[in-house]
C-alpha positions as CSV (number, residue, x, y, z in Angstrom):
1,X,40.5,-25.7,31.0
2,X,37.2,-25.4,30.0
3,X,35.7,-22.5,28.3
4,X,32.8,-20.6,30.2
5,X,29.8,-19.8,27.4
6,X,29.1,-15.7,27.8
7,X,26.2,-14.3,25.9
8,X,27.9,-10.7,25.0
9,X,25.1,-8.9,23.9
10,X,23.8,-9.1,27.3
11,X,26.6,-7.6,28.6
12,X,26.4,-4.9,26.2
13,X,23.0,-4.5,26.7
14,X,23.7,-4.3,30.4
15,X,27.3,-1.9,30.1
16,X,24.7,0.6,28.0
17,X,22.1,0.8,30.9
18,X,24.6,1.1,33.7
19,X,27.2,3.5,32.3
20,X,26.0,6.5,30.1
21,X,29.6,7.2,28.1
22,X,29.5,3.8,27.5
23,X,26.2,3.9,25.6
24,X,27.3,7.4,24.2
25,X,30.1,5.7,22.2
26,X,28.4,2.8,21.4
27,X,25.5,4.9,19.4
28,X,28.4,6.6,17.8
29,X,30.4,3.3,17.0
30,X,27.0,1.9,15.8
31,X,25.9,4.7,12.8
32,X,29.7,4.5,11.4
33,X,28.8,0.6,11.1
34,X,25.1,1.7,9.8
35,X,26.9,3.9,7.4
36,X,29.5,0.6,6.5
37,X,26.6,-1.2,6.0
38,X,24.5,0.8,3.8
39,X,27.4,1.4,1.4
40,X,28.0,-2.3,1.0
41,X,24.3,-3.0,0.6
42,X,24.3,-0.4,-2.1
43,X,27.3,-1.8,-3.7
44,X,26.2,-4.9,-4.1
45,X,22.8,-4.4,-5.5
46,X,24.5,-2.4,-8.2
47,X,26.3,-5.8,-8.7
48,X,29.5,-4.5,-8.0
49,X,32.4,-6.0,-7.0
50,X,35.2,-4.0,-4.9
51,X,37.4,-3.6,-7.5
52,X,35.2,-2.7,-10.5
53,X,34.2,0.2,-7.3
54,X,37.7,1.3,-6.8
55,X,38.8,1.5,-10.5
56,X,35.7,3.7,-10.3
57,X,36.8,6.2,-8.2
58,X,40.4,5.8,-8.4
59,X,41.3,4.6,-5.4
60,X,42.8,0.9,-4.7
61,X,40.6,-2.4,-3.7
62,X,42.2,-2.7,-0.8
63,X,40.4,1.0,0.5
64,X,37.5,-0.2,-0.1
65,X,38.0,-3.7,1.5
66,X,39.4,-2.3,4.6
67,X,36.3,0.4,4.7
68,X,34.1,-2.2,4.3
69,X,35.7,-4.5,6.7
70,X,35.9,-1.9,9.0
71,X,39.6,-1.7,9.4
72,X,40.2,1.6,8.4
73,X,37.5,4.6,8.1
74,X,38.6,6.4,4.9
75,X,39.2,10.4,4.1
76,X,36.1,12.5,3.4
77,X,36.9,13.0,-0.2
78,X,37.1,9.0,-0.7
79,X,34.1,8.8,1.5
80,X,32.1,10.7,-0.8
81,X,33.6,9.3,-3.7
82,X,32.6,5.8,-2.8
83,X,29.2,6.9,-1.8
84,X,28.9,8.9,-5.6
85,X,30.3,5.4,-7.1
86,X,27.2,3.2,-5.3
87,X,24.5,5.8,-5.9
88,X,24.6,7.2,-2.4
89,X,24.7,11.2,-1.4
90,X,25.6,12.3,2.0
91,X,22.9,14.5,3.6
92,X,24.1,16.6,6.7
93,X,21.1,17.8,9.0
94,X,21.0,20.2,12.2
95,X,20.4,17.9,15.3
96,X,16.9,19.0,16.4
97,X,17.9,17.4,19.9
98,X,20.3,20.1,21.2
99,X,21.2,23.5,21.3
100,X,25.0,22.8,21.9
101,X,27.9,22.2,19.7
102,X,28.6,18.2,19.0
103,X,32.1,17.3,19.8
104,X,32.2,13.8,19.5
105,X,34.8,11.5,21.6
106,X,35.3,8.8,19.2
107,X,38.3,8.8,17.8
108,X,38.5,6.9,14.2
């Protein structure tokens, strides 16, 4: 059987237009991937490899492989402490947008 050639991101594109939770959890999925790939950007620029990261901050190379391969999203406290070892800080800013609490429905 032969396989059919699908372009996905059309799909996507089209799932995010049509259906507004959809597109509500995919902007959420997306900035903890924009997050994965700012800390691996930084990592590497300081030229370092996983391991030298994780000896670091005391953690194992495995949690920082399976952060960065997106496997596993790690505790706040190893969060930070891999942002501190790359030279990143987490800033936390009021949403401007909305008046309401944010209770996202992601569940990592």
């Amino acid at each position: 059987m032969a396989f059919e050639k699908i372009n996905a991101q059309k799909i996507v594109e089209h799932k995010i237009r049509s259906d507004e939770q959809f597109e509500k959890a995919y902007k959420e999925v997306e900035q903890v991937y924009g997050l994965i790939r700012e800390v691996v950007r930084a990592r590497k620029e300081k030229g370092l490899t996983q391991k030298e990261l994780a000896d670091m901050i005391g953690v194992k190379q495995q949690v920082i492989s399976r952060f960065e391969c997106e496997r596993h999203i790690p505790t706040l406290d190893n969060f930070i402490s891999i942002l501190g070892g790359v030279g990143l800080t987490l800033k936390i800013e009021r949403n401007a947008d909305t008046d309401q609490e944010y209770c996202g429905t992601t569940r990592y």
